[in-house]
C-alpha positions in Angstrom: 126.5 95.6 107.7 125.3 92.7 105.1 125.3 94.6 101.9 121.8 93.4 100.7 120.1 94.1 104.2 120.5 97.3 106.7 121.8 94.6 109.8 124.6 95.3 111.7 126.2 93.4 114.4 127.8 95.3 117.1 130.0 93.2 120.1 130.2 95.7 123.0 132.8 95.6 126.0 132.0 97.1 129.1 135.1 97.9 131.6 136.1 95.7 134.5 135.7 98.8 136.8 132.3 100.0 135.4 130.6 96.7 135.8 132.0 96.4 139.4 130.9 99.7 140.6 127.3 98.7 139.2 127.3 95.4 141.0 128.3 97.2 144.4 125.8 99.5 143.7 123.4 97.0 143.0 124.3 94.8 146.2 123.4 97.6 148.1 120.1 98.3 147.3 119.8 94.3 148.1 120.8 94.8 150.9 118.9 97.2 152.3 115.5 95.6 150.8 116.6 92.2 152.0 115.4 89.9 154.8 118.2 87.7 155.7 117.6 85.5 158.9 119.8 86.8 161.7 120.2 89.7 160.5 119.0 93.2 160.8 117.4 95.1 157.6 120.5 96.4 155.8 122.8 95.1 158.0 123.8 91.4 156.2 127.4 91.1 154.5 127.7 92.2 151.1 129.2 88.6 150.1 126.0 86.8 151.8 124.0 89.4 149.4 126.2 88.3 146.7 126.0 85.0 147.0 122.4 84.7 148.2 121.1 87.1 145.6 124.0 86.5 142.6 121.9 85.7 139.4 119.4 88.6 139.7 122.2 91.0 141.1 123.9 90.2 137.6 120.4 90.5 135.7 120.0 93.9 137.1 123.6 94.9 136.5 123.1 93.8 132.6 119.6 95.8 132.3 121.5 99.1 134.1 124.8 98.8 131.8 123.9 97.2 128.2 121.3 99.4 127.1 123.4 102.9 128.2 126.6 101.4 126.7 124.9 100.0 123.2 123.3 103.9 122.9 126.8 105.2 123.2 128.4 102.7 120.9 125.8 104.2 118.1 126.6 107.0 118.7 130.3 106.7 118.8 130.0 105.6 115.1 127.2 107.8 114.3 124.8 104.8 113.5 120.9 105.6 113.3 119.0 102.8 114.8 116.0 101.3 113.7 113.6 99.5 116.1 115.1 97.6 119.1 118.4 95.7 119.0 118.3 91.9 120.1 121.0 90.7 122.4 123.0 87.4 122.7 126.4 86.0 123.5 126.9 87.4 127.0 129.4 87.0 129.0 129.6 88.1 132.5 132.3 86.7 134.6 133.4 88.0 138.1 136.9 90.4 137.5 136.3 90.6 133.7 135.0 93.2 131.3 131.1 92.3 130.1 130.5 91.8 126.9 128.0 91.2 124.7 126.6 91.3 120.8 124.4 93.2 119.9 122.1 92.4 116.5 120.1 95.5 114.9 119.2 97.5 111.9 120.0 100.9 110.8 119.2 103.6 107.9 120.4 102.9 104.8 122.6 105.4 103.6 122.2 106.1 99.5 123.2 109.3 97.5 120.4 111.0 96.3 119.5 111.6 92.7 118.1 114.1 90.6 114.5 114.7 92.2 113.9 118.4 90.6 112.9 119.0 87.1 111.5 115.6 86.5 109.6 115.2 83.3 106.2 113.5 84.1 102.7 113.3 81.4 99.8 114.2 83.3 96.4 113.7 81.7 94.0 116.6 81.2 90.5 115.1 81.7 87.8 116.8 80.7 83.7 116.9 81.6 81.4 115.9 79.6 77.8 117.0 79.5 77.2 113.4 79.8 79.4 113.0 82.7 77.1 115.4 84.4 74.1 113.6 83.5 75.7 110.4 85.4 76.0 112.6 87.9 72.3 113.6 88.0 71.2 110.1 88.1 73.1 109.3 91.2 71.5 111.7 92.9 68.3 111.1 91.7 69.1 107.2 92.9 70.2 108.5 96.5 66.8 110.4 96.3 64.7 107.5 95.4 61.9 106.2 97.1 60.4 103.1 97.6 56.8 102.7 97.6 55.0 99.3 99.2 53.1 98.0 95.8 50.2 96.2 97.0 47.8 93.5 95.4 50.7 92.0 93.2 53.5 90.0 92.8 57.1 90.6 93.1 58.7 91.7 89.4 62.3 91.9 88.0 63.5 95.2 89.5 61.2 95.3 92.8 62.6 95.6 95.9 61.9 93.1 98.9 61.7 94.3 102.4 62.9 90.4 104.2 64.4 88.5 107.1 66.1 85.4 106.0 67.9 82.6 107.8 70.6 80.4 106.0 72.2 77.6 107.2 75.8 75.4 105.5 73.6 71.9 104.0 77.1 70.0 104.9 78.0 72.0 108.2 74.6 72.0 110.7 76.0 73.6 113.2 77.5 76.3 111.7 76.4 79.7 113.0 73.7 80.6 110.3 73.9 83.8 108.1 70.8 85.6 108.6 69.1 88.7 109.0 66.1 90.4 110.4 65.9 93.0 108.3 67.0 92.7 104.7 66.4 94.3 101.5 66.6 92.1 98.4 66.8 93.8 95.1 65.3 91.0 92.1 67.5 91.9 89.0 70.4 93.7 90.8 73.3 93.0 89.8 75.1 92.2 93.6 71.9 90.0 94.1 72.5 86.2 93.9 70.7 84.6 90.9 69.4 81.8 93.6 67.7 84.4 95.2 66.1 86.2 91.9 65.2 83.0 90.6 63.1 81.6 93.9 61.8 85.3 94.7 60.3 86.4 91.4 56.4 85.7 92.1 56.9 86.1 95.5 53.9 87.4 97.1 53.7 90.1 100.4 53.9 87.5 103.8 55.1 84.2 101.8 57.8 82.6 102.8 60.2 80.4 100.0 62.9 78.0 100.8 65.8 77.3 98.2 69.6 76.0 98.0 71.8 77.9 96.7 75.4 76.0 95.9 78.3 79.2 95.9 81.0 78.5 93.2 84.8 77.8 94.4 85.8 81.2 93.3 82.7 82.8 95.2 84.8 86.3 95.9 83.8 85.5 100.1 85.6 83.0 101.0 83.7 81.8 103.9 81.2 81.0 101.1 82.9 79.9 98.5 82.4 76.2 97.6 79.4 76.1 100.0 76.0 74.7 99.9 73.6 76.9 101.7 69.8 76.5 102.5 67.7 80.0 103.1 64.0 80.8 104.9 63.3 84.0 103.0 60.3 85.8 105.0 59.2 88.4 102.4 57.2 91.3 104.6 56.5 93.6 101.6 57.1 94.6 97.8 58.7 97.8 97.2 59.6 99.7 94.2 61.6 102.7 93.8 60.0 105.7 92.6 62.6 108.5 90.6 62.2 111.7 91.3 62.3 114.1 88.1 64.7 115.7 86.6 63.8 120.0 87.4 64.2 122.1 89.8 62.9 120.5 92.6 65.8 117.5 92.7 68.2 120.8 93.0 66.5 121.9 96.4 66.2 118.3 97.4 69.5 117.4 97.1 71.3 120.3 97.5 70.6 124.4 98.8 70.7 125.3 95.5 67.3 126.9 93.6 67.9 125.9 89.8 68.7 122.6 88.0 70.6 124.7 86.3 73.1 126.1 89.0 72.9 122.3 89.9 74.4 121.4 86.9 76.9 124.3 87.1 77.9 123.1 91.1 78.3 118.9 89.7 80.7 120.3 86.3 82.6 122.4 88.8 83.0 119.5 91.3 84.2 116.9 88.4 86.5 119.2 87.2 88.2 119.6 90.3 88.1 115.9 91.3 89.9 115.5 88.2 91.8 117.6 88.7 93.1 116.0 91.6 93.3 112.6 90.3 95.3 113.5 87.4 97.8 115.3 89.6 97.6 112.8 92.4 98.6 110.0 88.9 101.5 112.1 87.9 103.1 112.2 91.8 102.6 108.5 91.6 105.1 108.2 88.6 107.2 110.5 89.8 107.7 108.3 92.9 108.4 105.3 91.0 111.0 107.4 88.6 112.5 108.4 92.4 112.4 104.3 92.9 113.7 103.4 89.8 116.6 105.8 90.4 117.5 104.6 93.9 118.5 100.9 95.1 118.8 99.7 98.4 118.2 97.6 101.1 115.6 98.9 103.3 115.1 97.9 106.9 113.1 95.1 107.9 111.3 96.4 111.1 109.9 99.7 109.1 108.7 97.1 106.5 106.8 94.8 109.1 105.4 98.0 111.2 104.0 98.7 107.5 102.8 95.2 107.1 101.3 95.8 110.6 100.0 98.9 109.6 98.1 97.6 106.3 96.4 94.7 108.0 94.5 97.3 111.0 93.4 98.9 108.4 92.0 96.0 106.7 90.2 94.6 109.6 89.0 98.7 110.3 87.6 98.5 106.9 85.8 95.6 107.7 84.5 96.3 111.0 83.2 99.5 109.6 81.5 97.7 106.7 79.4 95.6 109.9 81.5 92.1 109.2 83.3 90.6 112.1 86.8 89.6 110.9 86.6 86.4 113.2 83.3 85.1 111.8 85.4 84.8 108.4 88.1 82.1 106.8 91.0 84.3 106.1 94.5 83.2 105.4 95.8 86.4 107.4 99.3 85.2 106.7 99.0 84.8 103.0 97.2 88.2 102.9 100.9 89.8 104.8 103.3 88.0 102.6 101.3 88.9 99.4 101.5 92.7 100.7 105.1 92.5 101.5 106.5 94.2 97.9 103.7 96.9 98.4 105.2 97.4 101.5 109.0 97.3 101.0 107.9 99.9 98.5 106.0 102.5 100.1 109.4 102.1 102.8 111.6 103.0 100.2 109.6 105.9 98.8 109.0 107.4 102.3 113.1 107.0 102.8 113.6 108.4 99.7 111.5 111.4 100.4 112.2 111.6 103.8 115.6 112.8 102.7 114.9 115.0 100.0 112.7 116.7 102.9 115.7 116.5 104.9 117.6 118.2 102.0 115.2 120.8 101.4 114.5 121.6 105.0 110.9 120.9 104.7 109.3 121.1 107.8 105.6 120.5 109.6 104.3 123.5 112.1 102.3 122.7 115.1 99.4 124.3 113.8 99.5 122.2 110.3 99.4 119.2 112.4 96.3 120.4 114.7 94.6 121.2 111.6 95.3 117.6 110.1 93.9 116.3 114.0 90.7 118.6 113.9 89.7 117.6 110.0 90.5 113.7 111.4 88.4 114.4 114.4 85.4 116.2 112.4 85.6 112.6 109.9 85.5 110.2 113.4 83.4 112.4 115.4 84.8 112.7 118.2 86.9 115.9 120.0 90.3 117.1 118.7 91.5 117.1 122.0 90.6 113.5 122.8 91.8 112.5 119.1 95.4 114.5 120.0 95.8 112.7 123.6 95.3 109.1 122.0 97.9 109.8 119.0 100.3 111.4 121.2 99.9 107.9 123.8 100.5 105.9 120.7 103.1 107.3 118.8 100.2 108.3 115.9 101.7 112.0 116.1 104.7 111.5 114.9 103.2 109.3 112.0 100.8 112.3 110.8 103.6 114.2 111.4 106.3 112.5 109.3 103.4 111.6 106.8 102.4 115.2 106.0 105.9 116.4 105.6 106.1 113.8 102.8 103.0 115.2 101.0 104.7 118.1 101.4 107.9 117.2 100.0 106.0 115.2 96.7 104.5 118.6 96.4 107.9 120.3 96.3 108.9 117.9 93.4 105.4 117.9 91.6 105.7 121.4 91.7 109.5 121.8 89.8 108.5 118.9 87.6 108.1 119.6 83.9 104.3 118.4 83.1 103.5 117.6 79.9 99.8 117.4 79.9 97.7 114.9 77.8 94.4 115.5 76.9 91.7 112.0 76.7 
């Protein structure tokens, strides 16, 4: 094995005597499946079959022998396999043994450190009765209104119910951005100063036309650098109405009767997101103190299934946000080699784990892993059963699987760590 990669290269000899009982065996099911003029089904001579039929008898022989005799080399030297070998250098010749190399990757094998009674800071963040107040005003935002304000213009802050059309100045044939229905918020601080500039004034069933030019480092790419010109249909003028602050935004927002037990319910629900996030922090650096402590190679198929891995859930992200991955200029292969140290990383903390879970005897129970599939299924509505039957076809079972008895290994070290807890 190359000592900076997990590669090995295996050459594998199969017996004179194994590979001819194969090919006879082979030759016979020729045989009785072939049409040879002349002859009866099944009744042709074997050396006709042979030498009518000789490179996809040997093909068959190689697919029936090399796989079966590469599984028992491994495990004649106890070698754990990672993804699928690659083949090359074969040599079959009639009245000699078959052999071939065989290329693959295996486990690394490393000596674990000291993974118990880590010292680890953890900060202790409190709530603040201003924290809660933020808190208030999100929902009083999510509770908002917007009421059509007639007779007047459009003012910093109002709200534009729209359907707009933009096309590239440069690039006329370009599919156009546009929408039927759009809301355009004048003074927000997403909304493009183009737009605020050309819309403040705007009256109810006007329609403005401007360019706006996107700067080089425009965060979407597909825009960045362009020149764009817009047909901004305004329908109506909205502005949003806050509720108040009492006891009515409490049974509004929530089936509680008080502002006060409101309050009590949003401090309760900080504290224990905080709680979380400050524990979830500390696990974080005690995985890297497990990384720091541990060197080795890890094995290049896990990392691409990662890389693989990362980039579906990218374009899921997208797709769920409404924006069709094709319709935009992405440098796909930049993004993968840009994520490949994330990813060599998260490999070598789920090895590392992996074997402390090993070491510890940590195990998953059937009924932990339908729990995981029904809270999954609850989040994508859809059934538990049909969620189960398409991770099982894909291999996704094993995944949550091997992925929750890591949690529950991080939680077996968090637990025997010695916190030292920091107050901000």
């Amino acid at each position: 094995m190359e000592a900076d990669t997990c590669k090995k290269e295996l050459v594998i000899e199969i017996p004179v005597d194994v590979v001819r009982r194969q090919a006879e065996t082979v030759t016979a099911q020729f045989a009785r499946a072939a049409r040879i003029p002349g002859f009866r089904p099944g009744r042709a001579p074997s050396s006709l079959i042979r030498n009518r039929f000789r490179d996809d008898i040997k093909s068959e022989v190689v697919q029936a022998l090399v796989p079966k005799a590469f599984e028992d080399a491994v495990k004649g030297q106890k070698l754990s396999v990672v993804g699928q070998p690659h083949f090359e250098d074969l040599k079959f010749e009639d009245d000699k043994p078959l052999t071939v190399k065989a290329t693959f990757e295996v486990y690394p094998a490393f000596e674990l450190k000291e993974y118990r009674g880590l010292e680890v800071e953890e900060e202790a963040l409190s709530v603040t009765d201003a924290d809660i107040d933020a808190a208030l005003e999100k929902l009083r935002e999510n509770a908002a209104t917007y009421e059509v304000a007639e007779g007047r213009e459009a003012q910093d802050g109002d709200y534009l119910d729209v359907s707009y059309s933009g096309r590239d100045v440069k690039e006329q044939d370009k599919q156009p951005i546009e929408s039927r229905d759009a809301m355009i918020h004048l003074g927000g601080e997403r909304t493009t100063k183009e737009f605020i500039d050309n819309l403040l004034g705007v009256k109810a069933d006007e329609t403005r036309e401007f360019v706006v030019a996107y700067p080089q480092d425009h965060p979407q790419e597909d825009l960045a650098g362009k020149t764009y010109r817009y047909r901004v249909e305004v329908r109506s003028i909205k502005k949003k109405v806050l509720p108040a602050v009492d006891d009515e935004l409490a049974k509004s927002v929530s089936e509680l009767s008080t502002l006060a037990e409101l309050r009590d319910k949003i401090r309760k629900d900080l504290e224990q997101g905080r709680e979380r996030r400050a524990e979830n922090a500390a696990k974080q650096k005690l995985v890297e103190q497990l990384l720091a402590a541990q060197s080795f190679p890890v094995p290049e198929a896990l990392v691409e299934a990662q890389l693989d891995q990362r980039l579906e859930n990218t374009l899921a992200q997208l797709m769920g946000q409404g924006i069709d991955p094709r319709a935009m200029e992405i440098d796909w292969r930049k993004i993968r080699e840009d994520s490949r140290p994330e990813a060599e990383r998260q490999v070598r903390a789920a090895l590392i784990l992996g074997k402390i879970a090993e070491a510890e005897k940590v195990e998953v129970s059937d009924e932990e892993v339908d729990g995981m599939i029904r809270e999954m299924a609850e989040g994508r509505r859809e059934t538990a059963a049909a969620l189960k039957t398409r991770l099982t076809g894909d291999g996704g079972l094993d995944k949550l699987r091997f992925s929750r008895r890591n949690q529950k290994t991080l939680d077996l070290i968090y637990r025997s760590a010695k916190i030292t807890r920091k107050s901000r």
